[in-house]
C-alpha positions as CSV (number, residue, x, y, z in Angstrom):
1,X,-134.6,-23.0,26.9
2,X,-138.0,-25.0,26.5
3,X,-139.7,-22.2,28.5
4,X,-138.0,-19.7,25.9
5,X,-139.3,-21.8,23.1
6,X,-142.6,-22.1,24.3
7,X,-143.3,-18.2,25.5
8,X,-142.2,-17.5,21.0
9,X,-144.5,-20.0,19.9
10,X,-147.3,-18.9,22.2
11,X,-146.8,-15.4,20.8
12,X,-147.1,-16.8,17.2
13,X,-150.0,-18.7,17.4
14,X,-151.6,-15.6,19.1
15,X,-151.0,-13.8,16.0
16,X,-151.6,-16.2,14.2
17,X,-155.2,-16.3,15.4
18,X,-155.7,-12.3,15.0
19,X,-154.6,-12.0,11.8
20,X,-156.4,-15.6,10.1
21,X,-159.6,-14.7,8.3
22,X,-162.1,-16.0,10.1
23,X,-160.5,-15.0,13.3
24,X,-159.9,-18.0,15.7
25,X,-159.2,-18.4,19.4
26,X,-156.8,-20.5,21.2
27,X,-157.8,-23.4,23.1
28,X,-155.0,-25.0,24.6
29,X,-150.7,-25.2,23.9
30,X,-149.5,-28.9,23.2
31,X,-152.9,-30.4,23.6
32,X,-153.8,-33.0,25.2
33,X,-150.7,-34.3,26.6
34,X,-147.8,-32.8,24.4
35,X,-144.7,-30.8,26.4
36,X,-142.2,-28.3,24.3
37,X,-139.4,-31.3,24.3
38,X,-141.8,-34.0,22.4
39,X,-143.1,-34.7,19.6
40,X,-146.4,-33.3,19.5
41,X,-148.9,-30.9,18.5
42,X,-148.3,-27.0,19.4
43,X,-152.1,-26.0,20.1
44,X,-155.1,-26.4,19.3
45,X,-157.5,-23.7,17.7
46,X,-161.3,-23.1,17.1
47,X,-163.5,-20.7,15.4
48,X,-165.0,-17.7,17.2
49,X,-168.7,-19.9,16.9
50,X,-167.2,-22.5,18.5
51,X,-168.2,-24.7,15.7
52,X,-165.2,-26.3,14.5
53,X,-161.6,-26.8,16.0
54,X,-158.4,-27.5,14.1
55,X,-154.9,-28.4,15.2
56,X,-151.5,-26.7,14.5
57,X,-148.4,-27.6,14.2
58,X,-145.5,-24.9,14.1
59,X,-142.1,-24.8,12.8
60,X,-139.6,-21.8,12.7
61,X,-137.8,-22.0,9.0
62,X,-134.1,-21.7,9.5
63,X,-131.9,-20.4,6.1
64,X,-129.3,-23.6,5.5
65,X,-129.2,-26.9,7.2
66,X,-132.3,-27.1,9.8
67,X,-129.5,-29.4,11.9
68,X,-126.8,-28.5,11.4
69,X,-126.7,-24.6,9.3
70,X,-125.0,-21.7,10.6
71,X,-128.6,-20.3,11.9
72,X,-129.5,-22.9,13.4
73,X,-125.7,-23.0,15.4
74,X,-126.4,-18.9,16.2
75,X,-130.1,-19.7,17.2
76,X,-129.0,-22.8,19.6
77,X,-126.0,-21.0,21.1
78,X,-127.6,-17.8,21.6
79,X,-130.4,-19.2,23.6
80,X,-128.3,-21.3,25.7
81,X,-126.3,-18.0,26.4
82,X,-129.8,-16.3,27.5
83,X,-130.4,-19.3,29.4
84,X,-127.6,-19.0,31.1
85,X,-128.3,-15.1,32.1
86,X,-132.4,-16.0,32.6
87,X,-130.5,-18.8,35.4
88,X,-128.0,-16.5,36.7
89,X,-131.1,-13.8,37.6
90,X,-133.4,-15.9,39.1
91,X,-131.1,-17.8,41.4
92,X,-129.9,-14.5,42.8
93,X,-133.7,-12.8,42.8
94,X,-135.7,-15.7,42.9
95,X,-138.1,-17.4,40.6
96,X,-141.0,-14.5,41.3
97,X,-141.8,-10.9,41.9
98,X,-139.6,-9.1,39.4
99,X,-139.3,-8.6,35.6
100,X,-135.6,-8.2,34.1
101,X,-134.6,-6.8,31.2
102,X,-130.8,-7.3,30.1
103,X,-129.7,-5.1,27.3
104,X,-126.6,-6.4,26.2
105,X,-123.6,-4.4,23.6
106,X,-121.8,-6.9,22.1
107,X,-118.4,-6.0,21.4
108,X,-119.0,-6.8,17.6
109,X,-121.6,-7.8,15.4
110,X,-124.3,-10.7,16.2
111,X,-123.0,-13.1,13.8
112,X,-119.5,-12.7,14.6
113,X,-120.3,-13.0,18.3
114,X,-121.0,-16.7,17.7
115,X,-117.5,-18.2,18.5
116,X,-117.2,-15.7,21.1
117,X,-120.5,-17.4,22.9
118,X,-119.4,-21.1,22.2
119,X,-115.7,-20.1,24.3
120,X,-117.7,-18.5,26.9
121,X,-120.3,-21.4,27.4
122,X,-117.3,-24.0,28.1
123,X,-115.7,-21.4,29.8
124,X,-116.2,-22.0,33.8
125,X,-113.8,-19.0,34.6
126,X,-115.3,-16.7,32.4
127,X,-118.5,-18.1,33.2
128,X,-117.4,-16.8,37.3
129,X,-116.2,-13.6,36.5
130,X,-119.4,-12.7,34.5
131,X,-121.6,-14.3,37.2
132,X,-120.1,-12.3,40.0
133,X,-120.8,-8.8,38.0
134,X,-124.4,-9.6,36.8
135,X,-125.6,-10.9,40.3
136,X,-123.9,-7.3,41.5
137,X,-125.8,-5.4,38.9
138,X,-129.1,-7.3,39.7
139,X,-128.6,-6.6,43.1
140,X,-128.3,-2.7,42.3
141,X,-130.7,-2.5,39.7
142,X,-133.1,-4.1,42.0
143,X,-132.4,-2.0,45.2
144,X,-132.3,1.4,43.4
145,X,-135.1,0.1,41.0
146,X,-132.9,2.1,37.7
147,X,-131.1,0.5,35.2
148,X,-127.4,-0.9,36.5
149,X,-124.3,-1.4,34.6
150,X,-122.7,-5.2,34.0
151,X,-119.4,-4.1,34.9
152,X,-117.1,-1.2,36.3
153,X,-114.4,-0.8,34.0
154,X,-113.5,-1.2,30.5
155,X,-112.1,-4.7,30.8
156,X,-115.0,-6.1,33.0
157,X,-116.4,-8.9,32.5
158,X,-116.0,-10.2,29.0
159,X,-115.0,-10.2,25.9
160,X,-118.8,-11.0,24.8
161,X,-120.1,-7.9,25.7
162,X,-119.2,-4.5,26.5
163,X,-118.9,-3.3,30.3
164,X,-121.9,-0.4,29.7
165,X,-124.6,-3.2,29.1
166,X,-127.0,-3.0,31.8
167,X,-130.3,-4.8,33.7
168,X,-133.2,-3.1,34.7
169,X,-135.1,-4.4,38.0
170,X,-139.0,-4.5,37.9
171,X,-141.5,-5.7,40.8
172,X,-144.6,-7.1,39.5
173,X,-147.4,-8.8,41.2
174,X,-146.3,-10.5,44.1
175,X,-145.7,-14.2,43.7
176,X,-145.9,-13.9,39.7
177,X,-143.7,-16.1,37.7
178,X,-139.8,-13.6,37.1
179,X,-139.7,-12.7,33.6
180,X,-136.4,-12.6,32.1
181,X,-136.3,-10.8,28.9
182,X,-133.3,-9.9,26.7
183,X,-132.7,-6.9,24.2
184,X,-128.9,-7.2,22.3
185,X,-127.6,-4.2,20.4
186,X,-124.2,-4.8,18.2
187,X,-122.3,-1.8,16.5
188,X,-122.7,-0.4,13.3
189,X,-120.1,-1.5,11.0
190,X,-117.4,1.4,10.4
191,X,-119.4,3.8,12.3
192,X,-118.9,5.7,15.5
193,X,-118.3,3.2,18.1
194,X,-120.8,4.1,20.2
195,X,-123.2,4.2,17.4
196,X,-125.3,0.7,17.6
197,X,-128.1,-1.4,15.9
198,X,-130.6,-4.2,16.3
199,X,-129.2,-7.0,15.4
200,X,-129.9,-9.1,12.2
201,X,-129.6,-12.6,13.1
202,X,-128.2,-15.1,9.8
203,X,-132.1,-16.5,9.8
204,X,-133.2,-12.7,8.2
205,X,-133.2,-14.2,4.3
206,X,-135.7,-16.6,3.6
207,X,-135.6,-19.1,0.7
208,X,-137.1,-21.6,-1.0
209,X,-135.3,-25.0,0.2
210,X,-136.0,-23.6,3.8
211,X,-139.7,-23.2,3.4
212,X,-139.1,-26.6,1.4
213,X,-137.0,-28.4,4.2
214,X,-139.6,-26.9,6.8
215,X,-142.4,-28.7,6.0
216,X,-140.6,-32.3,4.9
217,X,-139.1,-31.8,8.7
218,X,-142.7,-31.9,9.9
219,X,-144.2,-34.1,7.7
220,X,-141.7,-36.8,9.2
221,X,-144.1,-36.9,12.4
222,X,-147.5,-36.4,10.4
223,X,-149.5,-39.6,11.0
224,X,-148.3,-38.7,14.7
225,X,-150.3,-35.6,15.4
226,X,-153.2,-36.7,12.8
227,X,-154.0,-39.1,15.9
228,X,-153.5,-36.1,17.8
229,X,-155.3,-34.0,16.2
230,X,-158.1,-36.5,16.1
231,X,-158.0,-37.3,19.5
232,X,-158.3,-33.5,20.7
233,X,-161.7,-33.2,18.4
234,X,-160.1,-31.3,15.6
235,X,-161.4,-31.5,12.2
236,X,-158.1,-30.5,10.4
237,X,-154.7,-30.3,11.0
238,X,-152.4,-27.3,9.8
239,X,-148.6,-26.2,9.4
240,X,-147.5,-23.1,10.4
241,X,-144.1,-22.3,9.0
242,X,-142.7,-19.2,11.3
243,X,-140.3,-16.6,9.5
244,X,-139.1,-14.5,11.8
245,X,-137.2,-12.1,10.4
246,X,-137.2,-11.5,6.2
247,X,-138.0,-8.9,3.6
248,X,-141.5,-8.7,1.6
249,X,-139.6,-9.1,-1.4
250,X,-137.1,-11.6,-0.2
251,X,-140.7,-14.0,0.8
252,X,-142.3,-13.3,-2.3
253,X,-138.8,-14.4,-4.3
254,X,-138.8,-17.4,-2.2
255,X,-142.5,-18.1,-2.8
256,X,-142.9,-17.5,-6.2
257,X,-139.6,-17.1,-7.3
258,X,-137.0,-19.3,-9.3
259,X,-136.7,-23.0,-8.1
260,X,-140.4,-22.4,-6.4
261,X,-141.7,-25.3,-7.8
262,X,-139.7,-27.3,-5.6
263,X,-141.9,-25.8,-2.6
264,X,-145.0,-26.9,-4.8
265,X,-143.6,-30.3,-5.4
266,X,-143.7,-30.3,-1.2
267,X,-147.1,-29.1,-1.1
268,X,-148.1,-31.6,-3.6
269,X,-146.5,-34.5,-1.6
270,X,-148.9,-36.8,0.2
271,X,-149.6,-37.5,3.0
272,X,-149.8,-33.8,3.6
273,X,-151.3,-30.8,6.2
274,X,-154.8,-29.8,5.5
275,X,-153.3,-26.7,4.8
276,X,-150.0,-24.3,5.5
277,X,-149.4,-21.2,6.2
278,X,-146.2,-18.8,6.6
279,X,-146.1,-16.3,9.2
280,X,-143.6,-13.5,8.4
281,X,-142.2,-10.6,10.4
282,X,-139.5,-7.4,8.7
283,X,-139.7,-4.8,7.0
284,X,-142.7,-4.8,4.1
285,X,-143.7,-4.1,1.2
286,X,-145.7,-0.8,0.8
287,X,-149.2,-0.7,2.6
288,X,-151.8,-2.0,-0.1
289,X,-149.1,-4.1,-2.1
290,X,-152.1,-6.9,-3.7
291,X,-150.4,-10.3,-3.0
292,X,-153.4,-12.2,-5.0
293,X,-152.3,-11.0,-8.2
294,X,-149.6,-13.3,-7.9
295,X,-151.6,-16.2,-6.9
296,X,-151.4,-16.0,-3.1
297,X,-154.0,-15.4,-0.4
298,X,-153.3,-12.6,1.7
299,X,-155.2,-12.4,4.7
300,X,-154.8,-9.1,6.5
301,X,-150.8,-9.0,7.1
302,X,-147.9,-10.6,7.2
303,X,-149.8,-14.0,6.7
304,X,-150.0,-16.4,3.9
305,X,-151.5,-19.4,2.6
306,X,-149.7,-21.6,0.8
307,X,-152.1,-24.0,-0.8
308,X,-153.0,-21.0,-3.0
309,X,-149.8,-21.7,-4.8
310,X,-150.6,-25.6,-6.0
311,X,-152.1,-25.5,-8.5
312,X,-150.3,-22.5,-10.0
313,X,-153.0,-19.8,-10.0
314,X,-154.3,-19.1,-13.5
């Protein structure tokens, strides 16, 4: 799972660095001696002149308890399900040469597949029977290099998942790291049955107390990556709050919404980040919407900076 966690955050802070204004390039992930299980910084960035680096620290923002909610339960037990696949493949490939994709129907929705995950992971005999079919679809997949089916029959292998999900079998450059990556489709509700849709996992709404409860989490651990940060060479530390999935208008309720001046009660609260930012990914609000009207700094996409919104802009 930490090699899960650390491929996502390596993505954000890449676009994080496209879409900041200056532009900035990354120097190094968990810098100088910080792993994805510890409690340190995530990277460290510097401007294109090379003239001034800052560290970052980033947190995903979960909708409910950060310990204990229901997204943070479906996050946690859906990547210990693909952990459990990304395992499965690579002991019966091996840990290089290929890429694998699964695609995976669930026999009903995302967030009703939860319990249906949790019985499977403390499941050894269901854990076998699935086992036994996805080793014999990698082993298809990868000898008639097309897309194999998990499965035979209606009824094989699980309940989790129906039998037409499939893996596809890529070579890539010899002695290359296996990729394992994952793609889940889950039915639409009162549709066809074969009709089928991307998932929306419960973290899709974003509001206030978990932008709120994202940065106290991290501000637990802040005289922590100051030294850090100082000892790397950077001049300023940041938080970079991760949405990943939300609506414009949701972000901007959340934001600047009712009960927002709890999040600028948080961004008031010292000690605190030299600044913070929320990177946000879903559908948005139509191209050339002007965030600054409403007191926020948008700099080119789906990227914001929150110290814009203490003091309240005038």
């Amino acid at each position: 799972m930490s090699e899960l966690r650390t491929a996502a955050d390596l993505e954000h802070i890449n676009e994080f660095c496209r879409l900041h204004r200056p532009t900035l390039t990354l120097v190094a992930m968990y810098p100088p001696v910080g792993n994805p299980n510890g409690d340190h910084l995530d990277a460290l960035l510097q401007t294109q002149d090379h003239a001034a680096r800052v560290a970052v620290e980033v947190t995903r923002v979960y909708r409910g308890d950060r310990a204990s909610g229901v997204a943070k339960i479906e996050e946690l037990l859906l990547g210990r399900w693909c952990a459990w696949l990304q395992d499965v493949a690579m002991a019966c490939l091996g840990p290089r040469d290929y890429r694998i994709t699964f695609t995976i129907y669930l026999t009903v929705g995302l967030i009703d597949s939860v319990p249906l995950i949790k019985e499977f992971l403390r499941s050894p005999g269901d854990q076998t029977t699935v086992k036994v079919a996805v080793e014999r679809a990698l082993r298809t997949a990868e000898r008639d290099r097309r897309a194999a089916m998990i499965g035979v029959r209606e009824q094989d292998p699980t309940p989790l998942f129906r039998w037409a999900s499939q893996v596809y079998v890529e070579l890539i450059a010899p002695a290359a790291s296996t990729e394992v990556n994952y793609k889940f489709e889950e039915p639409v509700p009162g549709g066809d049955p074969y009709q089928w849709r991307t998932p929306i996992p419960r973290v899709f709404w974003t509001d206030t107390p978990s932008l709120v409860d994202a940065i106290a989490d991290k501000r637990t651990n802040l005289d922590r990556y100051r030294k850090i940060a100082e000892a790397s060479g950077a001049r300023a530390l940041w938080l970079l709050l991760v949405v990943e999935e939300s609506c414009a208008w949701d972000l901007l309720g959340a934001l600047r919404g009712e009960g927002s001046d709890q999040l600028r009660a948080a961004l008031a609260a010292q000690p605190q980040f030299n600044e913070v930012y929320v990177l946000a990914k879903g559908p948005w609000l139509p191209e050339g919407w002007d965030f600054k009207r409403d007191g926020l700094h948008n700099a080119s996409g789906p990227i914001w900076k929150l110290e814009r919104l203490w003091p309240p802009a005038q």
